[in-house]
C-alpha positions in Angstrom: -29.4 62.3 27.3 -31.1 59.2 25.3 -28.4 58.4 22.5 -29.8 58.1 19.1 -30.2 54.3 17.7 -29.7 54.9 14.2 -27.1 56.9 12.6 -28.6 60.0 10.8 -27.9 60.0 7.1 -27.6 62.7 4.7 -31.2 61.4 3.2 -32.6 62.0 6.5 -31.3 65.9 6.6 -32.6 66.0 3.3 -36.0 64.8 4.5 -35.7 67.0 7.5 -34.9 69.8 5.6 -37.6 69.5 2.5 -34.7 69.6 0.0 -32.9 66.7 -2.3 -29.6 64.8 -0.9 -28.1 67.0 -3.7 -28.7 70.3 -2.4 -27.4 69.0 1.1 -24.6 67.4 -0.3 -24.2 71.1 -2.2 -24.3 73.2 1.4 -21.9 71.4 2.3 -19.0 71.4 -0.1 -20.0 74.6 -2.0 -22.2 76.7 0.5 -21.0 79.8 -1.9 -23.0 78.2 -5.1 -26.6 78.0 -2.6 -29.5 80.3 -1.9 -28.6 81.8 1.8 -32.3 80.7 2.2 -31.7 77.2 1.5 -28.7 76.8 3.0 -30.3 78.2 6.2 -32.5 75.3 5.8 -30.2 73.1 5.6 -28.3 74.3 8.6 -30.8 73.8 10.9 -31.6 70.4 9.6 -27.9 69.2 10.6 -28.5 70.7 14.0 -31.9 69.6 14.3 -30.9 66.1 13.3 -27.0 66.2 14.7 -25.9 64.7 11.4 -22.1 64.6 11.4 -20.5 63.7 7.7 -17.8 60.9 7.7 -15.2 62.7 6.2 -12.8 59.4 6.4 -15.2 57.7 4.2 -15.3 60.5 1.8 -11.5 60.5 1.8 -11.4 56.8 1.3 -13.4 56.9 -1.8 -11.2 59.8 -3.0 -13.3 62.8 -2.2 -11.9 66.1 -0.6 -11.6 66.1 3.2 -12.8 69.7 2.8 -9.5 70.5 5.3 -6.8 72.9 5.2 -3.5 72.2 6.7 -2.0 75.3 8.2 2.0 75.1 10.0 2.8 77.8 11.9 5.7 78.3 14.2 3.9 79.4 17.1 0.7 80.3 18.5 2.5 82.2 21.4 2.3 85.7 21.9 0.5 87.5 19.3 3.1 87.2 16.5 0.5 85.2 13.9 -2.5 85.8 15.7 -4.1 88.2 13.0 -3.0 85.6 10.1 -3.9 82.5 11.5 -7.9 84.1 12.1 -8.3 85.7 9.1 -7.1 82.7 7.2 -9.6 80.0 9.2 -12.5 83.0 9.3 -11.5 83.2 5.1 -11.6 79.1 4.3 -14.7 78.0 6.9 -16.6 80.7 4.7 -16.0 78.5 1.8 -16.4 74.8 3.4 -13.1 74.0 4.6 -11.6 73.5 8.3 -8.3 74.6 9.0 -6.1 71.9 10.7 -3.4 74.3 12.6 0.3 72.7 14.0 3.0 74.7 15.0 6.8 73.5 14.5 8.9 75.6 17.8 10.9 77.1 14.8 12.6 73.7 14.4 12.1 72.7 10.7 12.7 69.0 11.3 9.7 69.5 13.5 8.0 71.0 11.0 8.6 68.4 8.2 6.9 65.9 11.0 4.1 68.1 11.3 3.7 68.4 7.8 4.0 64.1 7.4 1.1 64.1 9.6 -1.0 66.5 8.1 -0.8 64.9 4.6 -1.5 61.5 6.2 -4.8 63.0 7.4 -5.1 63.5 3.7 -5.7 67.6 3.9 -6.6 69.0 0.7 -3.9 72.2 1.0 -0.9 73.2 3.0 -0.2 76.1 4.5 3.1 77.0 5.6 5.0 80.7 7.0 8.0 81.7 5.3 10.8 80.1 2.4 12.8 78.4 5.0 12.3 74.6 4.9 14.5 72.0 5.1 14.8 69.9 1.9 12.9 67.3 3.2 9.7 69.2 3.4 10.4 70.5 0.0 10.6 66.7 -1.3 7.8 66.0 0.5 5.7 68.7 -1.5 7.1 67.8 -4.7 6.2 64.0 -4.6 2.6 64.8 -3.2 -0.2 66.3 -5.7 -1.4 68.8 -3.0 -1.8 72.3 -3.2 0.5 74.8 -1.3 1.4 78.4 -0.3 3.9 80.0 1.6 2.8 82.6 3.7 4.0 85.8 5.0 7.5 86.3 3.0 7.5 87.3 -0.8 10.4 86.3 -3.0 10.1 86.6 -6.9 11.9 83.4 -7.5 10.3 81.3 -4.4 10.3 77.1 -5.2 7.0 77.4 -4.2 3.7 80.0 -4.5 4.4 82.4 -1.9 1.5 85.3 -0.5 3.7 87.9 2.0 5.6 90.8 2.2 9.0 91.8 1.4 10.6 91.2 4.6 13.9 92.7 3.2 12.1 95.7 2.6 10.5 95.8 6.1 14.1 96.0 7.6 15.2 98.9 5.1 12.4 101.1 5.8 13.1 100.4 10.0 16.7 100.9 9.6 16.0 104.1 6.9 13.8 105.2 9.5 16.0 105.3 12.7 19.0 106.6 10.0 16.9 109.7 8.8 16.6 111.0 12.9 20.0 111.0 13.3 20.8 108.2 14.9 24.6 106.6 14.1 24.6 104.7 17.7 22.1 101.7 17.0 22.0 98.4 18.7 20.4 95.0 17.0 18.3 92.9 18.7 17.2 89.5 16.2 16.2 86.1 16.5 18.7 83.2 15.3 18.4 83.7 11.6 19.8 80.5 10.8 16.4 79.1 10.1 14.2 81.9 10.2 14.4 83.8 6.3 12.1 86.4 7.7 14.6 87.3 10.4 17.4 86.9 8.4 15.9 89.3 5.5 14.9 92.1 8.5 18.7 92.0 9.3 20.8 91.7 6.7 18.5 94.9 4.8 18.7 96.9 8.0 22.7 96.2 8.1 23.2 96.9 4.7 21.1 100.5 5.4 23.2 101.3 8.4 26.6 100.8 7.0 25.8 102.8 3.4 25.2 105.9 6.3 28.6 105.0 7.1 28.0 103.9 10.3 29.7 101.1 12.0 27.9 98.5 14.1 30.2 96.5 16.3 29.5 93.5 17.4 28.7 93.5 21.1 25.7 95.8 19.8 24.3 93.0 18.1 22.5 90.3 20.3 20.1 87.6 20.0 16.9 86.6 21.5 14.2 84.4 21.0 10.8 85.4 20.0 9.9 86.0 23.6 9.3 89.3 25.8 10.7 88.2 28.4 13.6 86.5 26.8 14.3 89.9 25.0 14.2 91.5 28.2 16.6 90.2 29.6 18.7 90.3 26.4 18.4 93.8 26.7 19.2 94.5 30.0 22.5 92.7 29.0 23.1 95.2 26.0 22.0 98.4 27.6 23.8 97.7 30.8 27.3 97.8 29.2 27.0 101.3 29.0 27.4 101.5 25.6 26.4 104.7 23.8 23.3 103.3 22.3 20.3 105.6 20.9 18.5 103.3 19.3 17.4 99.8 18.9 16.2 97.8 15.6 14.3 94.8 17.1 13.6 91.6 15.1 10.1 92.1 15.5 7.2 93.5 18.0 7.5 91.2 20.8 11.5 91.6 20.9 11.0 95.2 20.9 8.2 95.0 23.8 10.7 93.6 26.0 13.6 96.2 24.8 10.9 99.0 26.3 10.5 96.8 29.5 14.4 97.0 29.9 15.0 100.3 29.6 12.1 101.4 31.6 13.6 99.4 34.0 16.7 101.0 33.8 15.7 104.2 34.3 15.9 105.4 30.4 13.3 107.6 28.9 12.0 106.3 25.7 12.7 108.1 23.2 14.4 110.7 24.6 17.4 108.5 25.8 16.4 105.5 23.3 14.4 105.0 20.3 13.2 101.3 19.8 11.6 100.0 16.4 9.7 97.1 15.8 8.5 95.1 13.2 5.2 93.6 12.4 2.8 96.0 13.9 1.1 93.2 15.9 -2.2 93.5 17.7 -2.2 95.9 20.7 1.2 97.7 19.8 -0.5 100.6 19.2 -1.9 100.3 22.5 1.5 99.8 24.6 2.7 102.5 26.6 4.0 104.1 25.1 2.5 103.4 21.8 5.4 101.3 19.6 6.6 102.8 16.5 7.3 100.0 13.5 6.7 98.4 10.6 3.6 97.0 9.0 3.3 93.8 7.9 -0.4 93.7 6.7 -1.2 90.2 8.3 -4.8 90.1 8.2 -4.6 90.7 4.6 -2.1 88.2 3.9 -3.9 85.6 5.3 -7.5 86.3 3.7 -6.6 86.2 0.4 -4.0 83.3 0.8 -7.1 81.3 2.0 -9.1 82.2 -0.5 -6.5 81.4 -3.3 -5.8 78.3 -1.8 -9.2 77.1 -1.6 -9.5 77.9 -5.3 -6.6 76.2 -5.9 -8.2 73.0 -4.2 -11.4 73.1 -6.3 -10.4 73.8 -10.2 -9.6 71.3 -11.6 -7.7 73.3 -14.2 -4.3 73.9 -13.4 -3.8 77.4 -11.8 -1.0 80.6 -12.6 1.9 79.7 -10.3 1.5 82.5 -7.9 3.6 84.8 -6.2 1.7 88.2 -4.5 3.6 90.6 -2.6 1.8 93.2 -0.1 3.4 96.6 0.5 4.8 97.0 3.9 4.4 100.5 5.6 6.1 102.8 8.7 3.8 103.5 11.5 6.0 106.4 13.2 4.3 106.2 17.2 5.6 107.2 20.8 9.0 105.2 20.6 11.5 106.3 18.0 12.1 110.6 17.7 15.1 112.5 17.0 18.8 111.0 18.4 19.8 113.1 21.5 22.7 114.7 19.2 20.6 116.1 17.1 18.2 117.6 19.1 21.2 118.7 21.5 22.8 120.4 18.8 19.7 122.5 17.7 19.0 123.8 21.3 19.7 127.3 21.8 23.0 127.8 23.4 24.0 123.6 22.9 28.1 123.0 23.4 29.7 119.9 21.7 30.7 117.5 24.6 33.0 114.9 23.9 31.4 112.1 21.3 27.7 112.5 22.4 27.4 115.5 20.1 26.2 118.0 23.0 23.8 115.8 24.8 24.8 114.4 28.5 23.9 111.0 29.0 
């Protein structure tokens, strides 16, 4: 392929396009404010003509990259999948590209991340959850960028926040196994010592068990990284103490997947021997076998309108309403949480109480 000899200039996609430079300039850093027709135009001039904008320059010169930072702890598993599309889908709609780093849940990772982002000169930042170390938050202070936390809600954040109430998303999981019965219920969670939405999930769900006056001892709380299979075998560990367990709050849908995987493995009917919770309602729980029962965290929505506000946020120049939107989270009751074996021992016709398990055997 013959390489061109002279570098294609935004008055050549004009030309190419039978427009001004001003109405390709326009296309291009606010599609939103031209004629579909036109910009259609002007679309297939850039191909046509394999005009590429030097963005560097533009930055140079003090002009808007037209990029959006966006730090995630991980693109593994499908834990963010839902918010990190709908966010990039939301801001390439309105001109912008979506730089994407993940930080391992380490935050001094993530403040390194963030260092690099901002010397790439981005024109917002993105970030998951209230937990940063005060580095990062320095970092944001002394920097006139625009930013949002995603994906936890707090009424008094340090920064604008766009999530849910992850507090509340523990309650309702906890509330939820409470109101079948259950009084024998393990905890499976993440290290919460840098992880608010983690630490919000538990503590809530705690606080809801032990007002039932039930007591949770501590060899039925264990940990496990964001990982089915490290939850897997985490669970095994739990279930194979024998311990009178019914049911399991997990940290989130992939910690619960692997709960299911252990005690299918172990020869446990689910939920007739164990009910198993989740949070998050990921992509594809719906679809597990069986189908897992948790709580809705409304991703997709979270990051749409987080792009879109942040993108505003970019272009006013008028100073914007510090911002702090919370989105309702919901129960989706499926095929792995029902009524505790006591319970529905003790309404059988002709059920005997046997020793603690409340008429069931075990």
């Amino acid at each position: 392929m013959k390489k061109q000899s002279v570098k294609v200039d935004i008055i050549a996609v004009a030309k190419a396009a039978g427009v001004s430079a001003a109405t390709v300039s326009r296309v291009m850093n606010h599609p939103d404010l031209v004629n579909p027709s036109t910009r259609k135009k002007v679309d297939n001039a850039i191909r046509r003509t394999g005009y590429i904008r030097n963005r560097a320059a533009q930055t140079m010169h003090g002009r808007r990259s037209a990029t959006i930072g966006l730090v995630v702890p991980t693109v593994t598993y499908s834990i963010f999948a839902d918010l990190v599309q709908s966010f990039n889908d939301t801001v390439a709609e309105l001109g912008f590209t979506v730089l994407l780093a993940t930080h391992g849940y380490d935050l001094k990772v993530e403040y390194q991340v963030l260092r690099k982002l901002l010397e790439h000169r981005v024109d917002g930042i993105a970030l998951v959850g209230l937990d940063h170390s005060a580095d990062t938050y320095r970092l944001l202070a002394s920097r006139d960028v625009p930013v949002v936390a995603l994906w936890n809600y707090s009424e008094d954040s340090p920064i604008p926040c766009m999530g849910s109430d992850n507090s509340e998303a523990g309650r309702i999981a906890a509330q939820h196994l409470v109101a079948l019965g259950h009084r024998a219920i393990g905890f499976i969670f993440p290290p919460t010592a840098e992880n608010d939405r983690a630490r919000n999930r538990r503590d809530a769900a705690l606080q809801v068990v032990e007002a039932a006056g039930i007591v949770v001892p501590d060899e039925w709380s264990v940990q496990s990284l964001y990982s089915i299979a490290h939850a897997k075998t985490a669970c095994l560990g739990l279930l194979r103490r024998k311990y009178p367990l019914t049911a399991l709050i997990c940290g989130n849908d992939i910690i619960a997947q692997g709960a299911v995987s252990a005690a299918l493995e172990l020869g446990l009917s689910i939920p007739q021997d164990l009910s198993i919770i989740g949070i998050g309602d990921f992509a594809g729980a719906g679809d597990l076998f069986p189908a897992l029962s948790t709580v809705r965290i409304p991703a997709y929505e979270i990051g749409r309108q987080a792009g879109r506000h942040l993108v505003q946020r970019v272009a006013e120049t008028a100073e914007l309403p510090f911002l702090r939107t919370r989105f309702e989270v919901s129960l989706i009751q499926r095929a792995t949480t029902a009524a505790s074996p006591a319970i529905r021992c003790n309404t059988a016709p002709g059920a005997q109480d046997i020793g603690n398990q409340g008429g069931c055997v075990r």
